[in-house]
VOGU-3710 file (C-alpha; in Angstrom, 3 decimals, decimal comma):
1> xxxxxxxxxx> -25,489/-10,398/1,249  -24,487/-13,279/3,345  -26,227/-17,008/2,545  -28,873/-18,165/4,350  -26,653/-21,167/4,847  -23,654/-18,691/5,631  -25,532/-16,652/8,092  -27,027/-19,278/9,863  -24,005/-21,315/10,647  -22,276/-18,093/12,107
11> xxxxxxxxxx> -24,925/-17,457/14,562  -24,653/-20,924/15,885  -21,189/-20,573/16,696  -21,933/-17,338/18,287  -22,516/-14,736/16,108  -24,883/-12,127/16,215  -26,831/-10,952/13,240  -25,748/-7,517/13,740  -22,219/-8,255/14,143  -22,303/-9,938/10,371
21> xxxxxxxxxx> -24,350/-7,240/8,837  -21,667/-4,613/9,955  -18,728/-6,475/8,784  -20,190/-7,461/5,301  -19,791/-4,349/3,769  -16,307/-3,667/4,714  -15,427/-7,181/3,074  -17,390/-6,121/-0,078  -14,843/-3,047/-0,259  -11,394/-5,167/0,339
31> xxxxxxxxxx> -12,138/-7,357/-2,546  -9,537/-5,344/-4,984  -7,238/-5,172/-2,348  -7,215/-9,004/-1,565  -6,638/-9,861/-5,212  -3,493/-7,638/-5,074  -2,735/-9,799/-2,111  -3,050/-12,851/-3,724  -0,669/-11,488/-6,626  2,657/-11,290/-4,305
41> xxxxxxxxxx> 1,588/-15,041/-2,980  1,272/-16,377/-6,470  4,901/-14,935/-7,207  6,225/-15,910/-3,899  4,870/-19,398/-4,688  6,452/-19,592/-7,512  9,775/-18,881/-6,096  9,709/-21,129/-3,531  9,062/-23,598/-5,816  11,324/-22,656/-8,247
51> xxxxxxxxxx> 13,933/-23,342/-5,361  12,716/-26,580/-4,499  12,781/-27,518/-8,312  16,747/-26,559/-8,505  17,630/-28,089/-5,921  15,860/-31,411/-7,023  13,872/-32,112/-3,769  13,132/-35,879/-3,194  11,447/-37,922/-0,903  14,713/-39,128/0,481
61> xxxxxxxxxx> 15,012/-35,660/1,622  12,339/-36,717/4,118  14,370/-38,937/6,152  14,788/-38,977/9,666  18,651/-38,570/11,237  19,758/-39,314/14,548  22,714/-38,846/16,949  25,391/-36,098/15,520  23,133/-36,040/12,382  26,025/-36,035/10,148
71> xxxxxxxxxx> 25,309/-36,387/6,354  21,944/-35,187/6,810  21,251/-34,276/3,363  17,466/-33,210/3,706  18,675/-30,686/6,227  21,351/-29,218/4,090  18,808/-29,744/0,749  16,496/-27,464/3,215  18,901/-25,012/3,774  20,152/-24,612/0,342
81> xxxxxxxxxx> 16,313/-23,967/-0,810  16,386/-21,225/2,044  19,563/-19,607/0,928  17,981/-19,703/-3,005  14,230/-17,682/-1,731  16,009/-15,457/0,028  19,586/-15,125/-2,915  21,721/-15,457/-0,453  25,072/-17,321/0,239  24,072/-19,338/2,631
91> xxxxxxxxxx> 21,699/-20,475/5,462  20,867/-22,312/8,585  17,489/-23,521/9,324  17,691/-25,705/12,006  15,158/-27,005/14,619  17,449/-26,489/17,304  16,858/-22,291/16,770  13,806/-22,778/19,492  12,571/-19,768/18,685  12,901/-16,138/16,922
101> xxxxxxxxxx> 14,961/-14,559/20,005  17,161/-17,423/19,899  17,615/-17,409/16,313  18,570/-13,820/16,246  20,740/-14,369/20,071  22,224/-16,867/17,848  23,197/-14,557/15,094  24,609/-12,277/17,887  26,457/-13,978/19,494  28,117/-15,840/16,666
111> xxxxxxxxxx> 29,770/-12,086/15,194  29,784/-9,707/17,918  33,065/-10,597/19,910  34,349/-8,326/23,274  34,447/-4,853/22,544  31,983/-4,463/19,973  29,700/-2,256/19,892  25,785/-3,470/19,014  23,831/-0,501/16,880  20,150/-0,553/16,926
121> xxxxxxxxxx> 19,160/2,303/14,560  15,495/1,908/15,156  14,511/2,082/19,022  14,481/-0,462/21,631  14,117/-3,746/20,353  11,338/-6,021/21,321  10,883/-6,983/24,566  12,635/-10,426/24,371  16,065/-9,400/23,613  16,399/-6,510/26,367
131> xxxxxxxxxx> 17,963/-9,701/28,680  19,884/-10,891/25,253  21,499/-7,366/25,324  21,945/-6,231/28,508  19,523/-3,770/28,618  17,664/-5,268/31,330  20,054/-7,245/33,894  20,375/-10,796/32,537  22,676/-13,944/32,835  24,391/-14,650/30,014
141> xxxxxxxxxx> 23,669/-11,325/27,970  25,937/-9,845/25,539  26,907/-7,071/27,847  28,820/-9,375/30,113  30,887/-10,366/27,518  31,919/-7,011/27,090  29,698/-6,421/23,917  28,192/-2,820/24,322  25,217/-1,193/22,833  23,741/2,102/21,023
151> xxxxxxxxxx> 20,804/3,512/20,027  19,123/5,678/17,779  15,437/6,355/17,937  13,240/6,814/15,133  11,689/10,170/14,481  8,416/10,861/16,061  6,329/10,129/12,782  8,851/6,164/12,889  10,772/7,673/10,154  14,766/7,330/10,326
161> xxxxxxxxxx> 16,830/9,990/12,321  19,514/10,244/10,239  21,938/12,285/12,309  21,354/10,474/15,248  22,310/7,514/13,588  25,679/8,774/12,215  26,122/10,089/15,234  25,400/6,869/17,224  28,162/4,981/14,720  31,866/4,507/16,015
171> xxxxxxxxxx> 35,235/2,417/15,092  33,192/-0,131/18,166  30,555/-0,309/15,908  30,366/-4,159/14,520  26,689/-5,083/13,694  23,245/-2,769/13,142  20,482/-5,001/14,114  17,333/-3,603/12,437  13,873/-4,854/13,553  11,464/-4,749/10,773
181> xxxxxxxxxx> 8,259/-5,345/12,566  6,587/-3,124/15,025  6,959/-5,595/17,994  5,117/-3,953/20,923  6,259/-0,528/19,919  3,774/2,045/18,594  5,569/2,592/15,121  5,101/1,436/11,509  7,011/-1,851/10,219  9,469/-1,070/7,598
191> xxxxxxxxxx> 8,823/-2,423/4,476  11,919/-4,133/2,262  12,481/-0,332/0,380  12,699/1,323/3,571  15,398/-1,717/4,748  17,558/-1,286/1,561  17,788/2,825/2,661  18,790/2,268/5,971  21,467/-0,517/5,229  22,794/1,893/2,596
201> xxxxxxxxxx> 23,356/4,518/4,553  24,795/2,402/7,265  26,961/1,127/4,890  28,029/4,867/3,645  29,334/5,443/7,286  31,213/2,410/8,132  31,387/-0,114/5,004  32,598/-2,846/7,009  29,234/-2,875/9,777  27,125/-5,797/9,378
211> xxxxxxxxxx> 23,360/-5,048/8,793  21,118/-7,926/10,176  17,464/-7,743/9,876  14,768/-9,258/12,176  12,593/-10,145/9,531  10,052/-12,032/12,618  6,616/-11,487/10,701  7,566/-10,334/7,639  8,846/-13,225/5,286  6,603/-13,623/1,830
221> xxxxxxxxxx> 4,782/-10,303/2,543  6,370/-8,712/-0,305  7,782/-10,122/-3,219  11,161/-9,103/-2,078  12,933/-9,859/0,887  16,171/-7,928/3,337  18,779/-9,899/1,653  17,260/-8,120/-1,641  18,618/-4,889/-0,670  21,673/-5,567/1,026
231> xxxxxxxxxx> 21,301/-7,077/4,049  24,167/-9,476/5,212  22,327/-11,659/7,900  18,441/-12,101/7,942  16,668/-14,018/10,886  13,716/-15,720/12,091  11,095/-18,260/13,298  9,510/-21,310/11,667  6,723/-20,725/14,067  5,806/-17,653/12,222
241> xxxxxxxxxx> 5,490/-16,869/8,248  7,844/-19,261/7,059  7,229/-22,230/8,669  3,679/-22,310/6,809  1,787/-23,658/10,200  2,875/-26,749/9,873  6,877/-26,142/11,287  6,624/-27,455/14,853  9,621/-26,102/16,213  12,770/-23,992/14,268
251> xxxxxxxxxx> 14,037/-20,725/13,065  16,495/-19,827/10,324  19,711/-17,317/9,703  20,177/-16,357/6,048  22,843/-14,212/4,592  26,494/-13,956/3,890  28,321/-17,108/4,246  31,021/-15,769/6,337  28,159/-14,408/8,981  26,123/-17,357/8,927
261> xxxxxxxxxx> 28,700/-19,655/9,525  29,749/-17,775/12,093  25,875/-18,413/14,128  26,519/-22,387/12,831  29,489/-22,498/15,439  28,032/-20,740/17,967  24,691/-22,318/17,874  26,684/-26,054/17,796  30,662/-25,764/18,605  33,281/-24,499/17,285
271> xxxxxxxxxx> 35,263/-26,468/14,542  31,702/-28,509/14,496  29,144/-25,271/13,045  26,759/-26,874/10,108  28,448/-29,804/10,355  25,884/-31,740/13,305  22,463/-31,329/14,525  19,430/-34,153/13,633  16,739/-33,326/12,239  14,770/-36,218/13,759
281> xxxxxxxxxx> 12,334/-36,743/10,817  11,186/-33,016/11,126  12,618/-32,313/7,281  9,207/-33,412/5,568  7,124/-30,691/7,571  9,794/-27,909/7,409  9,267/-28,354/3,483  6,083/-29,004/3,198  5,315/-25,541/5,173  7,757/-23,357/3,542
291> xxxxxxxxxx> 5,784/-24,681/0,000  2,490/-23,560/1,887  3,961/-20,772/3,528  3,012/-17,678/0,282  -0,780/-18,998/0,647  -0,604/-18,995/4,470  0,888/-15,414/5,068  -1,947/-14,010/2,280  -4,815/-15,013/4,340  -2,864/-13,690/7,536
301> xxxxxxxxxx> -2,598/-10,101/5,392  -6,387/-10,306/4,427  -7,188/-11,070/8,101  -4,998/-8,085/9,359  -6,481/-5,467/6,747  -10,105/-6,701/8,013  -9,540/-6,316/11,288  -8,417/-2,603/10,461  -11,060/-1,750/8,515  -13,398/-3,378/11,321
311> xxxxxxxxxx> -12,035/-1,674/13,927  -11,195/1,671/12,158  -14,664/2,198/11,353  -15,842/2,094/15,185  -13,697/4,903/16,259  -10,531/2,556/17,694  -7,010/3,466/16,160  -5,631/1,311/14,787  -1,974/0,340/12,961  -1,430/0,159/10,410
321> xxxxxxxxxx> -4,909/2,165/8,982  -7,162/0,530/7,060  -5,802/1,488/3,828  -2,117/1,648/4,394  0,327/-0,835/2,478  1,535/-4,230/4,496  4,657/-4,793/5,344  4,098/-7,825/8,268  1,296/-9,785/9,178  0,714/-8,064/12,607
331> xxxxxxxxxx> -2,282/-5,447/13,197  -2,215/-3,494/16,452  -5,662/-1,906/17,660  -5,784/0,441/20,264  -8,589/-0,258/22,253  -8,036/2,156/25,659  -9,025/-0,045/28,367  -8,042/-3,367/29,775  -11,531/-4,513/29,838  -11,748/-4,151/25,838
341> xxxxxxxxxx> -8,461/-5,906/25,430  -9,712/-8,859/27,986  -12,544/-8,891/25,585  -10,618/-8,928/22,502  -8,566/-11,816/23,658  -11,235/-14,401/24,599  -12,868/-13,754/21,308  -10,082/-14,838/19,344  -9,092/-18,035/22,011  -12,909/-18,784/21,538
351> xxxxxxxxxx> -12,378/-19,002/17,602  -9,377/-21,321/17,517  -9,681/-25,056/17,107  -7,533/-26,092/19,814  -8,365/-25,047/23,133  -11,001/-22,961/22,288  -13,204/-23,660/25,710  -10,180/-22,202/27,611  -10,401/-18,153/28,812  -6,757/-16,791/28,699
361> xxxxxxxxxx> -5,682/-14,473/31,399  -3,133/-11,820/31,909  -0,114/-13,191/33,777  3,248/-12,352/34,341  5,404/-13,746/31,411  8,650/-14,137/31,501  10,947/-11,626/28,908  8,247/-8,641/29,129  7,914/-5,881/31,742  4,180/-5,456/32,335
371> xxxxxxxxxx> 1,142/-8,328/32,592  1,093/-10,107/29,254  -2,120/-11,326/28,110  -1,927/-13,714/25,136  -4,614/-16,038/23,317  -3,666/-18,607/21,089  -5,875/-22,411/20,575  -2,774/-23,577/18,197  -2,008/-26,861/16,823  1,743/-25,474/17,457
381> xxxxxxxxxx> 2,590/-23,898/20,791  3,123/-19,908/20,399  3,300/-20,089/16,593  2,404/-16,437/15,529  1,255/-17,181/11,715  -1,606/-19,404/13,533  -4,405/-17,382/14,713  -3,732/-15,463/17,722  -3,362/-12,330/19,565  -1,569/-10,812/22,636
391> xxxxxxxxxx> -1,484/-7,555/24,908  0,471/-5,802/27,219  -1,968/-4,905/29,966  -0,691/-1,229/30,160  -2,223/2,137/28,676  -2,534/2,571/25,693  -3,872/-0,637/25,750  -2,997/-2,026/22,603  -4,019/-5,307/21,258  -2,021/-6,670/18,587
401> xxxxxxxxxx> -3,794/-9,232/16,064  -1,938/-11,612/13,728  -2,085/-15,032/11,807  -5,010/-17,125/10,081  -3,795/-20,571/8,631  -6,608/-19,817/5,857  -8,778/-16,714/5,248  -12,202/-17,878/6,366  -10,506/-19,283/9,811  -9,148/-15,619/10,492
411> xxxxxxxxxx> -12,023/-13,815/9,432  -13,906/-15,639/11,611  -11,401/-14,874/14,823  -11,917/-11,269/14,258  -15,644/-11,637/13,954  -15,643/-13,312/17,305  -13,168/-10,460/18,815  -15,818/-8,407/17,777  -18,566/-10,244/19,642  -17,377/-10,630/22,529
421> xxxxxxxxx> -16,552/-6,656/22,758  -19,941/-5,761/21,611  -21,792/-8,344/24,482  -19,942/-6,453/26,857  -21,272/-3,664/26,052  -18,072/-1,957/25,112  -19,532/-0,833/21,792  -22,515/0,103/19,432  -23,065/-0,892/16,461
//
């Protein structure tokens, strides 16, 4: 049973009694599960620190650049620790990567030239990089460069459609961009095994097709990574897993040298690639959260499998089920109405420490094709591996749950989500 102490301090911030006595047992039960969780962290600690170790990180690492940035040796000290977690040739990790869809627009960009052909062998891509594409009409977008792209679907039950993609592969084909997290798509995230299958069999067809991954949620979830099984570029955001919540702006491309040099010059200039770009004292916190980053992305899994179990129990569907193996931080929750979601959302804005007196509303966002509604009281603006959840205000109405900087702090979110569902009278408990 809860404390007295415990118990008491949750229903002055705003929970009720009966809320906590239905969520203790299902933490009782995910004790075995969260010690298995805090396994792959210890190992994934271990290699990230094993990496800094190697590559004899100093304090004069730390140091602020300016201007061009040339010489910046905590930035290329950074990116050689990168390269190391992930065993690849090379990487760029670089606070000018704004975000995820850049990073990957980027990686693109930077080795998909006019007449290629772009292969996505697992559905539509997330929402964002339909204008990066060409899929939806945008300025700028690979299609009006001449860079075309295919599509294979996954198989109703989000397992691979073989045929489709052989059949989807021609001599156009350059790069397979393979999205490892369910986005806003009602499908499983692959895990790493599931990654090395695909890129194989890719690499059966055409040897010569690069295989990037978006690995946007996934990094330190397992004790293995993309660029374990083969792939040749792997991207993503410091405002998610790897950037430990304490990255305030960045994303990274690991992976072949040849590939990621290749995103250096398109990202800077040509002839210029790794060459430039400042870091502008940012260095010390883009360590110091990758070091964190293992222990940050465990209590993000224990608050995902929580809120599964939670909500699973009440009769809401939810994805991945409260038993299944992780393979991101995300949890999706199907909650059927756009009241419930409404609901869900205020609960977890009402549990963060910034902003947590503000109501978030659906609005129109830019990059997404329905009313977006999004909570999130961050000390970083939009970073994911903080706590925070958004919606697409269309049917199925599906919520979709991720982050916690520490266990207790995401617990508590879903606790709240909870609440605030239950004093509208949307449930029973």
């Amino acid at each position: 049973m809860l404390t007295e102490e415990l118990n008491s301090i949750y229903q002055t911030m705003g929970i009720d009694k009966k809320v906590l006595e239905y969520s203790q047992e299902i933490e009782n039960n995910l004790k075995e599960r969260f010690v298995k969780i805090d396994r792959i962290a210890e190992f994934n600690q271990l290699k990230v620190l094993k990496a800094m170790q190697e590559n004899h990180l100093s304090d004069i690492h730390f140091a602020a650049t300016t201007g061009y940035g040339y010489n910046d040796i905590g930035r290329d000290t950074l990116e050689k620790v990168y390269a190391d977690i992930f065993h690849a040739e090379d990487a760029l990790v670089r606070p000018q990567l704004m975000s995820g869809t850049h990073a990957l627009t980027v990686a693109l960009a930077g080795n998909l030239r006019p007449g290629d052909e772009l292969l996505s062998p697992v559905g539509k891509p997330y929402d964002t990089l339909e204008g990066v594409i060409g899929i939806t009409e945008s300025r700028g977008s690979l299609a009006e460069y001449g860079i075309t792209y295919a599509q294979a679907d996954l198989l109703p039950d989000g397992g691979f459609d073989w045929e489709a993609i052989k059949a989807a592969i021609t001599p156009k084909t350059k790069l397979a961009t393979i999205q490892r997290s369910k986005g806003y798509a009602d499908r499983p995230t692959l895990s790493v095994e599931q990654i090395g299958a695909l890129i194989k069999f890719l690499k059966e067809q055409k040897p010569d097709i690069i295989c990037m991954v978006d690995n946007c949620y996934g990094e330190f979830v397992e004790a293995i990574e993309p660029t374990d099984v083969g792939a040749d570029l792997c991207v993503g955001s410091l405002i998610k897993n790897p950037g430990g919540g304490l990255a305030p702006t960045g994303g990274y491309i690991v992976g072949r040298k040849e590939y990621v040099e290749n995103a250096a010059y398109r990202l800077s200039s040509p002839g210029l690639g790794k060459e430039i770009g400042a870091t502008l004292g940012l260095n010390a916190p883009l360590f110091q959260g990758l070091f964190l980053s293992p222990t940050v992305v465990a209590s993000a899994l224990k608050g995902a499998i929580y809120a599964a179990n939670l909500y699973e129990k009440l009769g809401f569907g939810v994805l991945p089920n409260g038993t299944e193996e992780r393979y991101d931080i995300i949890q999706a929750v199907t909650l059927g109405s756009a009241e419930a979601v409404i609901a869900f959302c205020e609960g977890i804005q009402a549990a963060a420490p910034v902003d947590s007196y503000v109501t978030p509303e659906p609005w129109a966002m830019p990059g997404y094709n329905s009313e977006v509604i999004m909570a999130a009281g961050a000390f970083v603006q939009g970073s994911s591996i903080e706590l925070s959840a958004d919606a697409p205000i269309k049917p199925p109405y599906n919520v979709f749950f991720q982050g916690g900087l520490t266990w207790p702090h995401a617990k508590f979110g879903i606790l709240m989500s909870l609440q605030r569902i239950y004093k509208k009278g949307l449930i029973r408990l």
